[in-house]
C-alpha positions as CSV (number, residue, x, y, z in Angstrom):
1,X,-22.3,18.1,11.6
2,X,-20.8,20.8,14.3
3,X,-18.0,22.0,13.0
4,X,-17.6,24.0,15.7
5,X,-17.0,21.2,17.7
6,X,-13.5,19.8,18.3
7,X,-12.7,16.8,15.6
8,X,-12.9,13.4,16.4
9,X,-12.6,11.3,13.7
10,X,-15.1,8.4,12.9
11,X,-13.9,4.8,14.8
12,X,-15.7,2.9,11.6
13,X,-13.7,4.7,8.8
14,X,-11.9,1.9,7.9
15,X,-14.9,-0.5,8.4
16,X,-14.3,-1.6,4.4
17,X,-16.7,1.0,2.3
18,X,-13.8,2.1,0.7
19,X,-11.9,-0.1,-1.1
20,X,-7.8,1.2,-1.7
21,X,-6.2,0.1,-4.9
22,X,-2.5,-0.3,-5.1
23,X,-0.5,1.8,-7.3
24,X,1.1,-0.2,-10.1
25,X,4.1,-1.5,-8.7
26,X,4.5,0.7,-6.1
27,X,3.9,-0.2,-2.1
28,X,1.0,3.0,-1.9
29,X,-2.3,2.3,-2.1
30,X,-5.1,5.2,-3.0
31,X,-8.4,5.0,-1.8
32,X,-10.8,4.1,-5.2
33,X,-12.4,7.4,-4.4
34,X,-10.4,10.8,-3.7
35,X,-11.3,14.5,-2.7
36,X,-9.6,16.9,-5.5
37,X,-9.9,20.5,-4.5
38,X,-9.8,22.2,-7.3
39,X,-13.3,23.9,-7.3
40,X,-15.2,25.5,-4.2
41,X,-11.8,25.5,-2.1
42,X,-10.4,28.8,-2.9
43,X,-11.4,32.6,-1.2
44,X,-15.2,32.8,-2.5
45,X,-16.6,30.0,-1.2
46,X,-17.9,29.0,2.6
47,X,-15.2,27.8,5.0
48,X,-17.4,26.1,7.1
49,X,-18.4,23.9,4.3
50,X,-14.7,23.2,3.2
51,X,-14.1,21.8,6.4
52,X,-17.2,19.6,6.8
53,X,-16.5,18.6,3.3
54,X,-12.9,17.4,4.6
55,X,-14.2,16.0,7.8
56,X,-17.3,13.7,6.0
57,X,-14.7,12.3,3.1
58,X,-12.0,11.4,5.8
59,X,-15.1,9.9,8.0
60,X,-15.9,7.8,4.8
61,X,-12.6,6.1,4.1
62,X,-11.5,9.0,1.8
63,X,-7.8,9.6,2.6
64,X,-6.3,11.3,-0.2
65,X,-6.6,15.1,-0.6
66,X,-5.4,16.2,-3.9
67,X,-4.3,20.1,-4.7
68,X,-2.2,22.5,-6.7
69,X,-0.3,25.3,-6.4
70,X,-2.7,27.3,-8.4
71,X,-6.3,26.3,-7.4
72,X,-8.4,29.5,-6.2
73,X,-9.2,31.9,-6.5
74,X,-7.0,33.1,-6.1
75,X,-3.7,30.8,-6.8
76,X,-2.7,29.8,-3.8
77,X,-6.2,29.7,-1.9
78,X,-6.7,25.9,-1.7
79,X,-3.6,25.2,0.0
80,X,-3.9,27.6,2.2
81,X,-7.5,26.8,3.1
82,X,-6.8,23.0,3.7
83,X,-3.7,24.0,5.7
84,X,-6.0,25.6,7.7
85,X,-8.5,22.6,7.9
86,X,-5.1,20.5,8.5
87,X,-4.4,22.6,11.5
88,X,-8.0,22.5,13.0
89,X,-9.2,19.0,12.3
90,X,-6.9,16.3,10.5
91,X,-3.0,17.2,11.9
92,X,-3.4,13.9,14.4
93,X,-4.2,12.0,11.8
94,X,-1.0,13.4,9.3
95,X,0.6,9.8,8.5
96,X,-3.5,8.6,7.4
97,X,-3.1,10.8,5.0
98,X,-2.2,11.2,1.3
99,X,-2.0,15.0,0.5
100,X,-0.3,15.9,-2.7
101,X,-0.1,18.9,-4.8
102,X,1.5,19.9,-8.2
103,X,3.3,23.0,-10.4
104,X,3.1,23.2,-14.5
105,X,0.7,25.9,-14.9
106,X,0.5,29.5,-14.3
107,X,1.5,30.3,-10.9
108,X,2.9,33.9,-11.1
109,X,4.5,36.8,-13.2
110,X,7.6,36.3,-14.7
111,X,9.5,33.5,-16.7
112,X,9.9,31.5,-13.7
113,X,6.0,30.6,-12.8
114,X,4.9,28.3,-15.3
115,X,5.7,24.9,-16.9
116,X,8.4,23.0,-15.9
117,X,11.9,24.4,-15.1
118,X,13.6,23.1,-12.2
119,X,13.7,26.8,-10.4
120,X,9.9,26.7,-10.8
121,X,9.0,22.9,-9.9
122,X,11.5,23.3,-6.6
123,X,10.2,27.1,-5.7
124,X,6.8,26.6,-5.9
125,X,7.2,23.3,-3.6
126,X,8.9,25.1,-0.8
127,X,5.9,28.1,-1.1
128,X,3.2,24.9,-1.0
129,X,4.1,23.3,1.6
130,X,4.7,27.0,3.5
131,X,0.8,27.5,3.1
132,X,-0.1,23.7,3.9
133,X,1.8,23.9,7.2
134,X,3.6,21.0,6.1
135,X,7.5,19.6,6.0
136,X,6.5,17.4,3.0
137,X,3.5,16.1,0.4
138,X,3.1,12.7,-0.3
139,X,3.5,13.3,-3.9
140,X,4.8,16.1,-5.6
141,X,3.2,16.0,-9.6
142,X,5.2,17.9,-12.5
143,X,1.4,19.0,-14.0
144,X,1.7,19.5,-17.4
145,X,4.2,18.1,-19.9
146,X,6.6,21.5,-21.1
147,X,7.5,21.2,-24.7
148,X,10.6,23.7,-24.3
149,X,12.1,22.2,-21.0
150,X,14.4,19.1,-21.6
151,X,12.5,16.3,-19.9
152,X,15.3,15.1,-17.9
153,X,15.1,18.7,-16.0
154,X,11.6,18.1,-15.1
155,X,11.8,14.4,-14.0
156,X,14.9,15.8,-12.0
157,X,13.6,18.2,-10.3
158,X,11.0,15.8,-9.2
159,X,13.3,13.1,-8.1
160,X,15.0,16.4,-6.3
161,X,11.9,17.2,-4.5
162,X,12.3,13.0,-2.9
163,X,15.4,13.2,-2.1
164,X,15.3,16.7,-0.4
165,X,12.4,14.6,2.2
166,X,9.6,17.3,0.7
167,X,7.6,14.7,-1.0
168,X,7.7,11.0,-0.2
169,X,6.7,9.9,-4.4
170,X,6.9,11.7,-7.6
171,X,4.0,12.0,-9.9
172,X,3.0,13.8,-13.3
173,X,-0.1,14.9,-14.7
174,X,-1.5,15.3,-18.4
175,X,1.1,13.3,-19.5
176,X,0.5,11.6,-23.0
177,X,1.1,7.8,-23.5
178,X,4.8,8.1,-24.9
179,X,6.0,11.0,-22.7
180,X,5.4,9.0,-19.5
181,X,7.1,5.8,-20.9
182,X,10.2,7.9,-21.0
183,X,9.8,9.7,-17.9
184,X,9.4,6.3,-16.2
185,X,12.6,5.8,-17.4
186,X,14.5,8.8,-16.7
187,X,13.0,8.3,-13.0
188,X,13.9,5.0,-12.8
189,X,17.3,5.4,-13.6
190,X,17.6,7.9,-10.6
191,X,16.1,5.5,-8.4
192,X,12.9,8.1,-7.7
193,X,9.8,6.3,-6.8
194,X,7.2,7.5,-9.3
195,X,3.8,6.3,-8.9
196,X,1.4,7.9,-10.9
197,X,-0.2,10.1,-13.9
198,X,-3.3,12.2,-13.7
199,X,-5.4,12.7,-16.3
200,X,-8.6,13.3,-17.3
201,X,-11.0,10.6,-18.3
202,X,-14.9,10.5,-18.4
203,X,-17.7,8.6,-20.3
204,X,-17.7,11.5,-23.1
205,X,-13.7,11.7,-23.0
206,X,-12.2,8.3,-23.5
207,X,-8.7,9.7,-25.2
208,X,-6.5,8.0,-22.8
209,X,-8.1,4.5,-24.1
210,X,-6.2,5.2,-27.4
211,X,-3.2,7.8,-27.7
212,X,-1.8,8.7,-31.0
213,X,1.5,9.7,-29.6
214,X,2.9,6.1,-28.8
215,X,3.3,3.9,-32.0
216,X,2.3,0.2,-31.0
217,X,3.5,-2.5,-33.7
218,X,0.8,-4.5,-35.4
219,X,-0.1,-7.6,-34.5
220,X,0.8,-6.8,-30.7
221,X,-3.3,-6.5,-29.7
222,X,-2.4,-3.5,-27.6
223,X,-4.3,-0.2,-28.2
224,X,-1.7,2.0,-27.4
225,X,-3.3,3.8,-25.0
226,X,-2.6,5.6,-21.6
227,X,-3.4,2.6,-19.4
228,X,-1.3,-0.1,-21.5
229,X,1.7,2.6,-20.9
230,X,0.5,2.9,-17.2
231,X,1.0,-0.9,-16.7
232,X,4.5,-1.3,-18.7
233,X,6.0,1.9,-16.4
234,X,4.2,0.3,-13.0
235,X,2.3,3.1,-12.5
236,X,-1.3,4.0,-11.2
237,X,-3.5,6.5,-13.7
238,X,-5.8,8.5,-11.0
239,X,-8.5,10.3,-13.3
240,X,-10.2,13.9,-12.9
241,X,-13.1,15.4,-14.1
242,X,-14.9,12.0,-14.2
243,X,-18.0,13.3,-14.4
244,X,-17.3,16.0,-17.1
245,X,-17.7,19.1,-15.5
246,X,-21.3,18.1,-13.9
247,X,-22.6,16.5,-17.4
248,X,-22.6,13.0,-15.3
249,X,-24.8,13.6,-13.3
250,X,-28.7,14.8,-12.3
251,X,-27.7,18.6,-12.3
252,X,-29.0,19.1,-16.0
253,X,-31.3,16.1,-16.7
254,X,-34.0,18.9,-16.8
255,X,-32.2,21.4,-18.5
256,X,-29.5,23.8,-16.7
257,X,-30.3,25.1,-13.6
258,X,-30.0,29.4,-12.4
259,X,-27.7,27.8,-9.4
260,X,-25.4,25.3,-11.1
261,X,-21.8,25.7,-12.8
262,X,-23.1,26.4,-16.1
263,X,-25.6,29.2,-14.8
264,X,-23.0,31.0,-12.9
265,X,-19.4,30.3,-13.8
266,X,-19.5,29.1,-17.3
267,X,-15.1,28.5,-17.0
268,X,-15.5,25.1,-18.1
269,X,-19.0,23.8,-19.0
270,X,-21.0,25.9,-21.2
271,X,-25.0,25.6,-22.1
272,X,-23.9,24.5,-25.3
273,X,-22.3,21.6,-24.0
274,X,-25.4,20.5,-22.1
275,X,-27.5,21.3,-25.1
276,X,-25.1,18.9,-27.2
277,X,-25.1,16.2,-24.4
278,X,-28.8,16.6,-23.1
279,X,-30.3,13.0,-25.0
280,X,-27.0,11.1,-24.0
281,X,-27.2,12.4,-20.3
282,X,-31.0,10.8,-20.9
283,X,-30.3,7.7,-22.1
284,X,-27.3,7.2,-19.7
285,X,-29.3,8.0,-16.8
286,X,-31.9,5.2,-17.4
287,X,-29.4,3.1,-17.9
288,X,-28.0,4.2,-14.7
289,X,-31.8,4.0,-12.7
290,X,-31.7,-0.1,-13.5
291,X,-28.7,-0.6,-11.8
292,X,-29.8,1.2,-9.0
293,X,-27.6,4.1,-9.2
294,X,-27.8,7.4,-9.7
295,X,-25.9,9.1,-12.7
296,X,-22.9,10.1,-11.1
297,X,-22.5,6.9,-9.3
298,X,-22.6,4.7,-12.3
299,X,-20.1,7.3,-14.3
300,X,-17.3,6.3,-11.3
301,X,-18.0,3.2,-11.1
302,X,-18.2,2.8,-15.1
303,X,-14.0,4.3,-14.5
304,X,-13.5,1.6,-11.7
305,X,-14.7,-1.2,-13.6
306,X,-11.4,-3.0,-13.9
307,X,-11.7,-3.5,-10.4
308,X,-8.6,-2.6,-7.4
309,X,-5.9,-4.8,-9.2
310,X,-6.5,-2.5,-13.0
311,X,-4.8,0.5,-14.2
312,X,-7.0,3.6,-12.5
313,X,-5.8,3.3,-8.8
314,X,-8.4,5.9,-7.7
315,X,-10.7,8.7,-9.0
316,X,-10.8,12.4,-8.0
317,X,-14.0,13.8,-7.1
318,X,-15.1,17.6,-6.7
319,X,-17.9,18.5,-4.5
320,X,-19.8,21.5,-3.5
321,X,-21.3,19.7,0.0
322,X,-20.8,16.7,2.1
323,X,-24.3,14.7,0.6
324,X,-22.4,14.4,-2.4
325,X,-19.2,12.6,-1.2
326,X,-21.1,10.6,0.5
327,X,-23.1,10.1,-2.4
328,X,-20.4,9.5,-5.0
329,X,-18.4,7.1,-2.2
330,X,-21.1,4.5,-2.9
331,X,-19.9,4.1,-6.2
332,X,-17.2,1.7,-5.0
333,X,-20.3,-0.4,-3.9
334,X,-20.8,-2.1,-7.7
335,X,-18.4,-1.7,-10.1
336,X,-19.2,-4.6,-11.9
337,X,-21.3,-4.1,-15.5
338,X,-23.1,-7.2,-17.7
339,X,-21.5,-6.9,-21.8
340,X,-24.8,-5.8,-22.5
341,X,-24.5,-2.5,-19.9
342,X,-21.1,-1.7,-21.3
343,X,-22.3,-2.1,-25.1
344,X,-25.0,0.5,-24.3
345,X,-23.2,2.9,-23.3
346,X,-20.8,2.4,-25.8
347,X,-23.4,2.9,-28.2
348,X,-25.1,6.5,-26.3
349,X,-21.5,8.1,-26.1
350,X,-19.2,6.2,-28.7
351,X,-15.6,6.0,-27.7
352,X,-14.1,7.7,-30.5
């Protein structure tokens, strides 16, 4: 790819590859797979491979582009990398697009650049959409619950942010199972359209399956989870780090390479975590290998299992070069597993 060429974008990327889910009740549909930009979008890495990374998702059906205020380094650096991609490439195709971005966490000094305070949600919207170039996001996600904040300030500055024509749906992220049933309705009674909840969910992480905070009768036959809340408040779920930090994949089937996360920014994943995991990753990639997928593939598609009509509307994928969107995007090409597939894996990484 010449991205020094002027950006036209591919006639066929709608040719059915990618399959878009709707979310929950809502009239938005996600495409199953999404480009998240919170790694390799900030100041250190290569601009040039930013944009080719944006140009080969869009090419392959990937329309949603999914940020915060914070992802770097340094904060900031993301949006204002894919405002400038937005500018050069993807601007004529603005209305294809879903681009969204959040505030919750850490953003800058003071009392007013963190959690969820109505001077911080609404600030730090008007300074993202400043470095996206943008007059609005699609959706506009309140990132992390705030124990001190009164909900109804966070869900109002959201259904604020709507009104005001700077995001088109509200959305929150790393919300538990009981605190989104009541945000649902607080936003419902204000007539906000709310669409969705981020969270995190892999093969080795399975929490939003079962979540202690919401009490479920007995006898119902529900597990009380994330994605039984998800479907009583007509929402989407739309998962990160589904492939647990690189775990899920070939990176460290032969130990940890000098070049990968673990070897050189050890943030997230350390080489105790691959030590821990090594015989699981193993077994999970045979498993993998006789369905004719690699181990990343089968991890997304193990999280799209229920198919475009179930909970998960889409899954967020991180990348370091164009081969591996294109590679991850053909998960969405079987999604289906026998009982016997789903009880292995069950078995390598049990879901408690």
């Amino acid at each position: 790819m010449d991205i020094t060429e002027k950006y036209t974008a591919d006639d066929n990327r709608y040719d059915g590859r990618m399959p878009y889910s709707r979310c929950g009740k809502s009239g938005l549909k996600m495409p199953q797979i999404s480009l998240g930009l919170w790694h390799n979008f900030g100041d250190i890495s290569n601009f040039a491979t930013m944009r080719a990374m944006c140009r080969t998702a869009f090419d392959a059906g990937i329309t949603q582009f999914d940020i915060a205020n914070n992802y770097g380094p340094d904060y900031g650096a993301a949006e204002t990398n894919f405002g400038r991609i937005l500018t050069l490439d993807l601007m004529p195709y603005r209305d294809e697009l879903l681009i969204t971005t959040k505030a919750g966490f850490d953003m800058w000094p003071g009392p007013y650049g963190d959690f969820g305070s109505r001077k911080y949600l609404l600030a730090s919207l008007d300074q993202s959409l400043k470095r996206l170039g943008l007059d609005y996001v699609d959706i506009f996600y309140s990132h992390r619950m705030d124990p001190d904040t009164p909900l109804e300030e966070t869900m109002g500055a959201l259904t604020q942010a709507v009104r005001s024509g700077k995001a088109l749906y509200a959305g929150i992220s790393n919300y538990d199972a009981a605190t989104t049933l009541k945000a649902a309705a607080i936003l419902r009674d204000s007539h906000t359209p709310f669409v969705i909840n981020q969270v995190r969910y892999n093969i080795f992480d399975r929490h939003i399956e079962k979540d202690s905070s919401i009490k479920v009768p007995s006898g119902t036959g529900s597990s009380g989870g994330l994605k039984a809340a998800a479907k009583e408040a007509g929402i989407g779920l739309i998962i990160y780090s589904p492939l647990a930090q690189g775990l899920l994949t070939s990176r460290y089937l032969d130990g940890i390479p000098s070049d990968s996360r673990v070897g050189h920014d050890p943030r997230f994943l350390h080489p105790g975590d691959v030590r821990q995991r090594h015989d699981q990753i193993l077994a999970l990639n045979s498993i993998a290998a006789r369905r004719g997928q690699s181990l990343a593939q089968m991890a997304l598609s193990w999280i799209l299992r229920d198919g475009v009509d179930g909970p998960i509307s889409s899954v967020l994928i991180g990348a370091s070069k164009p081969s591996q969107i294109l590679d991850c995007a053909k998960a969405v090409l079987n999604t289906t597993f026998s009982d016997e597939e789903l009880a292995a894996i069950d078995k390598i990484a049990p879901a408690h």
